[in-house]
Structure formats: structure tokens, C-alpha cells
N, C-alpha and C positions, 0 to 999 in steps of 0.2 A: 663597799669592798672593791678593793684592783679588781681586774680583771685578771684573769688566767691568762697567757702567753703561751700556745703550745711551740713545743722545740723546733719545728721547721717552721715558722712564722720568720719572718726579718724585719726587723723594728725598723723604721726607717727616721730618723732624726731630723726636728724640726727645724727651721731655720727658723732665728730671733727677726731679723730682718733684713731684709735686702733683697733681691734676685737670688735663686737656688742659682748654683755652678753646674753648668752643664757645657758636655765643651765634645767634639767628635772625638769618635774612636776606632779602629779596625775592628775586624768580629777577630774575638779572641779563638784563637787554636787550643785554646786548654781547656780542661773540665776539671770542675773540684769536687772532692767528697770529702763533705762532713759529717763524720763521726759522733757517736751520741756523747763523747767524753768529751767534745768541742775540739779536738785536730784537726784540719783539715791538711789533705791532700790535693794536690795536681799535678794531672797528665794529661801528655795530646789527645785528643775527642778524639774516640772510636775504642779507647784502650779498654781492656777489661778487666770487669772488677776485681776479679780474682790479681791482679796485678796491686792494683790498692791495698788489698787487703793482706798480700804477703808482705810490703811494706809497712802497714799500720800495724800490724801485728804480727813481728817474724815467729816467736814461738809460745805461742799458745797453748793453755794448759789443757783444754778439748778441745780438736778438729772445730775450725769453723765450717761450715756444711754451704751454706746458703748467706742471704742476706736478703733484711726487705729494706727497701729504696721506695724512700717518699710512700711508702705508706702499701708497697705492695711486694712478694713475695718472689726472688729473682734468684737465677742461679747464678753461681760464680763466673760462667761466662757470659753472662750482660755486658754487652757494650755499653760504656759509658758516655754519650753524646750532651752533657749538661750537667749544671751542677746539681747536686741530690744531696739526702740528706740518707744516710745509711748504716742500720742495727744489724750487725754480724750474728747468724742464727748460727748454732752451737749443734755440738751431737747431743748437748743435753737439753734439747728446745723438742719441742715434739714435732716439727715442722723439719725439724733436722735429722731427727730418729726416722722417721718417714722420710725422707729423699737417702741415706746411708742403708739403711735397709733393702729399701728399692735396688738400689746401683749396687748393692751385693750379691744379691738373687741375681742381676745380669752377668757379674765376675762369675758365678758360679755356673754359669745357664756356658757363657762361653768357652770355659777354662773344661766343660762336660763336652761341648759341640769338637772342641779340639782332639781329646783324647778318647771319647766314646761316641761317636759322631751319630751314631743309632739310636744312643739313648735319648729317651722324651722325658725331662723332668716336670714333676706336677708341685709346685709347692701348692700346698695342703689346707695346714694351719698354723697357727701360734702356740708355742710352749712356753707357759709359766716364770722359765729360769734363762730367758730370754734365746729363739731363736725359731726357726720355721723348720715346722716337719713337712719331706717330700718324701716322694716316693718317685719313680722309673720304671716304665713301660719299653718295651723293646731293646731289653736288656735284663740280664737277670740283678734281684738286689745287689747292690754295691759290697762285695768286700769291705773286711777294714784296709788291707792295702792297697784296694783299688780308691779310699775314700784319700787317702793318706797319701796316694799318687795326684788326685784332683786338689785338693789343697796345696799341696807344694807347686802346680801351674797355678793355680791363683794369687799364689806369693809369688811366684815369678813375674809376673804381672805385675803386683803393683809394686816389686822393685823396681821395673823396668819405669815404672808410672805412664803407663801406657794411655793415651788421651783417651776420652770416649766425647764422639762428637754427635752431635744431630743434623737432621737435615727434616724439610719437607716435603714428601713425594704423593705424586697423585694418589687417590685413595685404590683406583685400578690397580697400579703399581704394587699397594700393601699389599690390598685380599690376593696378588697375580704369589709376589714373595710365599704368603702361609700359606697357601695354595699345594703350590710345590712343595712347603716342606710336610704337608699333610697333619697342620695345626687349624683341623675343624672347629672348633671351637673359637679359635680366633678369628677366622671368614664371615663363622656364623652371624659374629657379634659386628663386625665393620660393614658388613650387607646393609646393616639398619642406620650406618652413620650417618647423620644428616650433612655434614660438612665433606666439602671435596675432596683436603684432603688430610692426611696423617704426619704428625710428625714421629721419626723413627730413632732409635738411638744407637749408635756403633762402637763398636770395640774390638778391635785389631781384627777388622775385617767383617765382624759377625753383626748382625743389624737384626731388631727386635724394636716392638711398641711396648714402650711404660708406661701408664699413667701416673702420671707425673715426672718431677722434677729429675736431675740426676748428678752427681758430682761430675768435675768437668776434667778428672783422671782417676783411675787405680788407684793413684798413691794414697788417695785418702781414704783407701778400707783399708786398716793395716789391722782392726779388731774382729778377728772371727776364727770359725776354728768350726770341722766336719767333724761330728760325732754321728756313730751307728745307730741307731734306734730301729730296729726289724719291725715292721718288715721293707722300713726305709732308713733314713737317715736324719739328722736335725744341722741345718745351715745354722751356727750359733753366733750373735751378735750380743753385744753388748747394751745395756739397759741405762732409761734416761738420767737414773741416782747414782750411778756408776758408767759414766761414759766411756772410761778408757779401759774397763775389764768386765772378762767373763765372768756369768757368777756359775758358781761350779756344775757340773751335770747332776741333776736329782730326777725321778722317774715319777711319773703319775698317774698311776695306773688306771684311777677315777675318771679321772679328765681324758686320758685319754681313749678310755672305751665310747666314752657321749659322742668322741668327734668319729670315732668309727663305727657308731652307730649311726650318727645322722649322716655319715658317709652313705651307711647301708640305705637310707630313706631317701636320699637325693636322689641313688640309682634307680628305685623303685619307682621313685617320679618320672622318672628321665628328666632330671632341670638340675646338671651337675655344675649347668656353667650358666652366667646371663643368658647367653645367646639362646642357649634351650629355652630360657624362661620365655623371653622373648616371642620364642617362634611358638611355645605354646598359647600365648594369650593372642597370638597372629592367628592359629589355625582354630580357636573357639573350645580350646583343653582346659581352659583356666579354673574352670568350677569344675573340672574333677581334680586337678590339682592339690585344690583348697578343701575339697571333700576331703580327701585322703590322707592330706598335710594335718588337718584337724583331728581326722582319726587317729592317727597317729600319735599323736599328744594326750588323746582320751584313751587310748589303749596303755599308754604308758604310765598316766594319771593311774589309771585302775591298777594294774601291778604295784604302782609303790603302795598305794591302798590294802592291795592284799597281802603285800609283807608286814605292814603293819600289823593287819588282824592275825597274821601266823602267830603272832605272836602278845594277840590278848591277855589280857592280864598281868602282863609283864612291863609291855611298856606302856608309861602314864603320858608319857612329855615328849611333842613331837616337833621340833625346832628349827625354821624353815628360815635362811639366808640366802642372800645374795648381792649383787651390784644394783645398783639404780639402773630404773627402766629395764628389768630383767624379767618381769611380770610374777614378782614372788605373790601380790596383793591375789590374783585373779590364781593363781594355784593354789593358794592357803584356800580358798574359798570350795574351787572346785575339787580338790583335796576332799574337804569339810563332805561334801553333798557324797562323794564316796562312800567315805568312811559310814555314812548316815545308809545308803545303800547295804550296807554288809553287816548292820546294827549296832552298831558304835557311835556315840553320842559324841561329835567333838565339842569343845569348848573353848571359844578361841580370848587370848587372855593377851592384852594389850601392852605391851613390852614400854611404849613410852610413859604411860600413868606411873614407871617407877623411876623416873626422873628426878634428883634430889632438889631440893629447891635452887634456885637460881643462883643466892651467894654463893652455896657450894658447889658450883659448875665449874668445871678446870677451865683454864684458858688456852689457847691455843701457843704459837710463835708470837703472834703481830698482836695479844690480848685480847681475843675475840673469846667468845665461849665457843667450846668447843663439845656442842652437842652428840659427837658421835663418837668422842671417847668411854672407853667401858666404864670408867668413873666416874660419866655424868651419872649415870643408873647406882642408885638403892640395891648393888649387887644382894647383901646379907638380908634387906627384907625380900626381894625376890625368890630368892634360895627360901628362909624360912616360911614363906606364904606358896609357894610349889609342893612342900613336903607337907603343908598341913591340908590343903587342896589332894592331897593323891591321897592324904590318909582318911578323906572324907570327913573332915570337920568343916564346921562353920567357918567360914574367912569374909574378911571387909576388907576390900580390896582398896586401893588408892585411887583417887582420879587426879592428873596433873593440871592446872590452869594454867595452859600455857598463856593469858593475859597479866596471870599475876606473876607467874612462876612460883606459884606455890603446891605443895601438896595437897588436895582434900579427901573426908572419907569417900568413899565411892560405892559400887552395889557390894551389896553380902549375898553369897555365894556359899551353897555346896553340889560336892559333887556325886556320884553316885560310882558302884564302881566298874559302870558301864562308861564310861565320859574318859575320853581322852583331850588332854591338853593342845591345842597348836598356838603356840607364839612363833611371829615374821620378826624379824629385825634384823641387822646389820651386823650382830655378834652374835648369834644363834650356831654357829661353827666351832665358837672359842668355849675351850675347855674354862676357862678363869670365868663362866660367867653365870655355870650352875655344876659348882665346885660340890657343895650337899648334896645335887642330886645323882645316886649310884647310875655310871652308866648304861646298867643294862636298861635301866627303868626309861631312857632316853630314845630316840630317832630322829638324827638330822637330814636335813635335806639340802641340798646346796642347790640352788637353780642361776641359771645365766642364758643369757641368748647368744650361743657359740655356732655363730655363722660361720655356715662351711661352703656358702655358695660364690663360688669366685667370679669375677671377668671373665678370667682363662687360666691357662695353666699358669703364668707364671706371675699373675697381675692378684694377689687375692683383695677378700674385702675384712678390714680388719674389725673384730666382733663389739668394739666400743663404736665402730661410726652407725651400726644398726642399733645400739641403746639409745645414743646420741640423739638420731632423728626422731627414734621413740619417744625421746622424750620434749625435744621440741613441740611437738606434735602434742602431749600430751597437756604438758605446759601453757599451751595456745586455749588448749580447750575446756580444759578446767581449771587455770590457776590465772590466767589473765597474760601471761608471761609473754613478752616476744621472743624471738630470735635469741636475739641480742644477747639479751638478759641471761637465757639458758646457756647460751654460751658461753657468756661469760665467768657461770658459777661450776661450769663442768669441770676444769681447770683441779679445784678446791673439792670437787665432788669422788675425781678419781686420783687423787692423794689419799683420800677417806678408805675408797674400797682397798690400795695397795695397802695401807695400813691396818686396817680391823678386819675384810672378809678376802684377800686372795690368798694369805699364809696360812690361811684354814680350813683350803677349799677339798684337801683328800680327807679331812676328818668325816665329812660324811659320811651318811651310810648308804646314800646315793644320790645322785644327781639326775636333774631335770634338764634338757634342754629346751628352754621354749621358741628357739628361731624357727621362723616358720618359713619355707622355700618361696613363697609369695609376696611375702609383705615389703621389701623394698620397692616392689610393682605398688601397692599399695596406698606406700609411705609418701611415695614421687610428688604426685599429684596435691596429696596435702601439705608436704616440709617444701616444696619450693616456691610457693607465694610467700611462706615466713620468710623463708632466706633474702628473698630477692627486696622484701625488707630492710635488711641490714644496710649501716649506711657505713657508704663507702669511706676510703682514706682510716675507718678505726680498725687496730687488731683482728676485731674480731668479722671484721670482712672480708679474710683472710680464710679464715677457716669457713665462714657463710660460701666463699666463691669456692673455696676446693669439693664442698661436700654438692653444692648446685654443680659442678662439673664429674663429680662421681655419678648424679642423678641423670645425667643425660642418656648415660648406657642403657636406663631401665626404659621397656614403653610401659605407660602408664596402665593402672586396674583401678576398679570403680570399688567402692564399699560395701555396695547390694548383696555380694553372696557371702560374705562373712558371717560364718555363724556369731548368733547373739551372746553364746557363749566364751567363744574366742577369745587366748589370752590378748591379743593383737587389737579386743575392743577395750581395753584399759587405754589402750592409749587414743584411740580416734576416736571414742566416743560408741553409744548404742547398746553399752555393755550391761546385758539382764542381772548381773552380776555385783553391778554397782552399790547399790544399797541392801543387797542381802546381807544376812549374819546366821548362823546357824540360831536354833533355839536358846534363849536364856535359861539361865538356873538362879535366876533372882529368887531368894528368899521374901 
């Protein structure tokens, strides 16, 4: 079989025979870029790429944001000293969504320093219907016409297309800047920098540290819009399925209690920001931290436990969802030992055994099967084997071979009518998927690991890069997986969650958070020998290099004081947790 040619390779043509032609030359003044559609461009060395690229592509149906060049991730103002080979990253690239994101939080951070020069903005977290909730300290909350006044300078702004540039300045220099503006959190966090110094970024006068990349003007946030939400407001941006619109304002009132709650849990820690984290595993506070971070999650376990038992007898079927690497497996469990605490038998009933056999599996776009649509699952025998289960008959439950793809019989089962149900899965939110069973007989649970522990105020950490690691991590240690690999399937993994479990996430009847204020101290130390695995020049060393350059912020924690219990040992291993099952009702 040929060989594969990758695209920046240049085949070089043989000569039949004779001497090659080789003959002197000047050193050419020009630089070319070739484009993945095969155009190429040239201009004098030094010009920048943003120049190429408004030529190769005058108008664009989504903002090009970025580009990677020969194999690595540049912004539009790269100088171009050579010829290269370069893929125009998009608002709809997540690589793009992440740098328009960032460089809006800064229009907004400035267009706030101009008109309210006292206020201190905190962006927060992420909202659902695409955009960041902050909030403001030394100022009272925002008006709608005061929001309404700060949006119209931010469109004036990027009418203007006003540049935003960077520079490198000693690291003195940065901590001397936040200093003065009495952005503790930001000092706290550049104290521990290893490197001398920082690069900064500006915008009509105002200079602030990013992590990461940023557009190389205004003109190209023209997508956003200030809406109120009390007792702050939502910076609103548009989403990677829809790049060029907002999708409408919707409220969630679920989700948004978890993050003002684990608000309330940060303060209680005092580790609202890295820096704090930091300086408590500096000053030897680490294991009360993780004491306390853990109680916390066991206090909260017990509550939803006791709402359930409020209502014994009532409800049979307890149905626990989430995102990958969200720790639903290690909650359904410790859930279980609860419920068993308070005398309630749970019964946990295995959601993939009702898998229909493999022909009838839908397929996806590209013809794949598509295991996590609600179709692959035996919806009508699930439904009818739940209703004969609650009504305490005999049932023969199914077991799936997932070698053969076939269905087999499986244990025979009753139940008592002390025995409550928990089924995990991916569709445990969706009404379509226990349509026979009466709601009230029902209790869902939705869980995610909704990290609220930022950089600093304006830098946060977005709650997919703490599954992410988790699950690299996890992956290493029980499934064989590298880096690489997890990364490469994550892509594919969070299409899955937008599509079957985030449109169903108020259905709950309540929600878990299990980030724990620790664990990226934790994570550090294990996720970045996999990373630094990843091999250079592919995609996905791209994302291995940004997430090992987020990991620099943390100083490392060792695994000794993690409880065995800990949902956080699903994924590094140790977890007492691991092979329990509650008691069977095997006939």
C-alpha cells in the first residue's frame, strides 16, 4: 500500500538522469502561505498573517479568530518570516470560541474601566445559552441603563476597530501594575510565577493578563450583547453550532443555585481564586481544605438522600445523569450506602443491558453506530420491566454482550417494597425515556463537575477542562488510554453531552456538584507526564500544550490525604468504592 503524504510534506521530484539544476540565488524578501485548499499567497517577510488572511478570504461566512501554522496554534498577528503551511481557525473551532471569548471579557473589562472606573468585575461562570455571569464589587449592581450605557462603549469600540496589542514586561513590572490597582488575587497568583516575565495585553490604553491568545482588534467581537441577571449581569456570546448568533436569553434557576452555592463553599474554604489555593498548600492548610471540601459533598450526598426518603413509598425510580468524567458512577454508589443508612434498600439496575442488538443500532452522520442515542436502548422493554419491578413481580432482566452485540437473559429479580431503583446513564434527564413511568414515582439527579475556582477575576477555568483532565487521568489508569487518544475522542464525547444530557439539565429534581476546590492541585502532577506525552506537530498537541500551560498556575498536591471514599478517586485510582454494588435481589 502507498504511503500516506501528509499536507505540509513537499514531494520533491526525481531526476531520470543527469546532474540536478542547481544554480545561485539571492535570499528571497518574500514569504508564502499555503492554505489547506492549495492557494498560496506572498508577501515581504515580517508581514502579518492577519494580512494573508484578509486577502485569502475577504468575506467569511464565521470570523476567522486564529490560525495554526505548521502545526501550531498563532494569532493573527504572527509575523510571517517563512513560508508555512496554514488552517484558518473559525469562531466555530473551539480554539476560536476560546480566544473571542477571552478578548470579549477584556472589551468588556475596558469599556467598565472607562465608564465606571471603580468597578471591579469578577467573571464568575458559564451559562447554558451561551455567555458569562459576573458580578461587581465597589459599585453597586449594574442598572439595565447603566448595562445598556457599557455596551454601547463596547460597540463603539469595535466600530472604531480599535487594535489590542501585547507586549512583554518584567514580571516586577506586572505584580507593581495589579498592585496598584488592588487586584490581590492577581499578585497572589504571579508571586509563584516561575518565568521572569508576563506578557500583557492592551486596549486603548488599558493593559490586563490573559491567558491566552486574543484577537488582534475589536472589530472582531461584533457578537455579544449585556443582559441583567441580579444579582449581576450575563456577558452574552455566541455558541460554536451557531457562531454568528445569540441564542435567546432562558433562566436556570437549578444550575444556577449549584454555582451559588459552591460560590458559598469556596468562601468558606477561603481558595476563591488559584492563588489562594496555592498559598494554602504553601502554608501546610491543604488537608483541612480536603477535609472540609469532602464534607461538604457528604453533607450534600446526605440531603438528597433524605429527600428521597421524605418521600418513601412514593418514589420507586431514582435517575442519575450527567457529562463524562462528572463522577455520576462514585455518587450513584455513595448515594446507594445512604439511602441503605436511612433503611432503604437501593437496587441499582444497569441502563446499558437494554441495548437493542447491534443491527438495530442507529448510526450516526459518518455511519458509525451511535451508542448514545435514545434509540439504541430497548426504550418499551425498559418502561415495561420498571413497572413490573416497582409493582414487585418477578422480572428477568436482560444482559447485553457487548462481544456479540446481542441481548441475553440475565438475573431474575424481585423487588420488595422497601427497594428503591437507581439507574446512571446519559438519558436519565429525558422525559422520552421513562414515558410509563408516572412522574411522581420518579427522582432525578443531574451531577457535573461545575468548577467555580478561577485564575482571578477575570481569567476563569472552564468546567469541561476539569472533566477533561479527569478523564485523561482516568483513562491512563484503568482503560490503557493515552493522552492522545482521550483527546482525540473528547471532540465526539461533548457533541454527545450537547445533544442527549445539557437540554435536560433543569429537569432535575436536583443537582450535584462534585468539583472539589483541590483537585486541579491534585490532577497537576498526574495529567502532565501524559500530556507531555503527546507528540508534537499533531492537532491534538495543541490542546495537550494549552491544557500543560493552564497546569503551570497550580503548585502541585500529593494523593495521601484523599479520602478513599472520594469522588475524585474514580479517577486516579484507590477508590474503596470501586468494586462495591449494593446487595443483590437475585432470585
Amino acid at each position: 500500500m502507498a504511503s500516506q503524504q501528509a499536507p505540509w510534506q513537499i514531494t520533491i521530484p526525481k531526476v531520470s538522469s543527469g546532474p540536478a539544476r542547481v544554480w545561485p540565488a539571492e535570499p528571497r524578501q518574500t514569504a508564502q502561505v499555503r492554505f489547506a485548499d492549495g492557494r498560496v499567497f506572498e508577501a515581504p517577510v515580517g508581514t502579518q498573517l492577519e494580512a494573508y488572511i484578509r486577502v485569502a478570504y475577504p468575506n467569511p461566512p464565521v470570523p476567522i479568530i486564529a490560525a495554526i501554522i505548521n502545526r501550531e496554534l498563532r494569532e493573527l498577528t504572527y509575523h510571517i518570516v517563512t513560508d508555512v503551511e496554514v488552517t484558518p481557525i473559525t469562531l466555530a473551532d473551539s480554539d476560536g470560541v476560546r480566544i473571542y471569548r477571552r478578548s470579549l471579557s477584556f472589551l468588556l473589562m475596558v469599556a467598565i474601566h472607562e465608564l465606571f472606573p471603580e468597578a471591579r468585575v469578577f467573571v464568575d461562570h458559564s451559562v447554558p445559552f451561551g455567555g458569562y455571569f459576573c458580578e461587581v464589587q465597589g459599585h453597586p449592581p449594574f442598572t439595565e441603563e447603566e448595562l445598556r450605557h457599557i455596551e454601547a462603549r463596547m460597540r463603539e469600540i469595535v466600530a472604531e476597530d480599535a487594535p489590542i496589542s501585547k507586549e512583554r514586561v518584567p514580571l516586577e513590572e506586572a505584580i507593581a501594575l495589579f498592585e496598584e490597582r488592588g487586584e490581590t488575587e492577581k499578585v497572589r497568583l504571579l508571586k509563584r510565577r516561575q518565568k521572569a516575565y508576563l506578557t500583557l495585553y492592551s486596549l486603548r490604553g488599558f493593559r490586563d493578563y490573559f491567558h491566552g491568545y486574543m484577537v488582534p482588534s475589536a472589530g472582531y467581537l461584533r457578537y455579544f450583547a449585556l443582559q441583567p441577571m441580579p444579582p449581576g449581569f450575563v456577558l452574552r456570546y455566541p455558541r460554536r453550532d451557531q457562531p454568528t448568533e445569540l441564542l435567546p436569553y432562558v433562566e436556570y434557576p437549578r444550575l444556577t443555585a449549584v454555582f451559588r452555592e459552591y460560590g458559598k463553599w469556596l468562601r468558606l474554604l477561603n481558595v476563591t481564586s488559584v492563588g489562594e489555593l496555592n498559598q494554602a498548600i504553601e502554608d501546610g492548610r491543604i488537608r483541612e481544605i480536603i477535609l472540609v471540601a469532602e464534607a461538604l459533598h457528604s453533607q450534600r450526598i446526605a440531603e438528597i438522600a433524605d429527600q428521597i426518603a421524605q418521600r418513601r413509598g412514593e418514589v420507586r425510580l431514582v435517575l442519575i445523569a450527567g457529562p463524562s468524567s462528572s463522577g455520576k458512577t462514585t455518587l450513584t454508589k455513595r448515594l446507594a450506602i445512604q439511602l441503605l443508612a436511612l433503611g432503604i434498600r437501593p437496587f441499582p439496575l444497569e441502563m446499558d443491558n437494554y441495548f437493542v442488538d447491534r443491527e438495530r443500532t442507529p448510526r450516526d452522520e459518518h455511519g458509525d453506530y451511535d451508542f448514545e442515542s435514545l434509540q439504541a436502548l430497548d426504550v418499551d422493554l425498559f418502561n415495561e420491566q420498571l413497572l413490573a419491578l416497582m409493582a414487585g413481580e418477578e422480572v428477568q432482566l436482560p444482559h447485553y454482550n457487548f462481544r456479540t452485540g446481542q441481548r441475553e437473559p440475565g438475573q431474575v429479580v424481585r423487588l420488595t417494597p422497601d427497594h428503591i431503583i437507581l439507574v446512571e446513564g446519559i438519558h436519565g434527564l429525558n422525559p422520552a425515556l421513562v414515558p410509563g413511568v408516572p412522574p411522581e414515582r420518579t427522582f432525578r439527579i443531574y451531577v457535573s463537575a461545575l468548577t467555580q475556582l478561577n485564575l482571578d477575576r477575570h481569567n476563569r477555568i472552564p468546567t469541561t477542562d476539569t472533566r477533561l483532565l479527569r478523564r485523561i487521568v482516568r483513562d491512563a489508569t484503568y482503560r490503557g488510554y493515552s493522552a492522545m487518544e482521550t483527546i482525540g475522542r473528547w471532540e465526539s464525547v461533548r457533541r454527545g453531552e450537547k445533544r442527549n444530557i445539557f437540554p435536560y439539565q433543569e429537569h432535575a429534581d436536583v443537582m450535584f456538584n462534585s468539583a472539589l476546590a483541590y483537585e486541579l492541585a491534585v490532577l497537576k502532577p498526574l495529567a502532565e507526564p501524559l500530556l507531555l506525552q503527546v507528540k508534537p506537530g499533531t492537532r491534538h498537541y495543541i490542546e495537550a500544550k494549552r491544557l500543560l500551560a493552564f497546569l503551570e498556575w497550580f503548585e502541585p498536591c500529593g494523593t495521601e490525604m484523599i479520602p478513599d471514599n472520594s469522588i475524585l478517586r474514580e479517577f486516579i485510582g484507590g477508590s474503596i468504592l470501586r468494586d462495591y454494588f449494593p446487595s443483590s435481589t437475585q432470585l
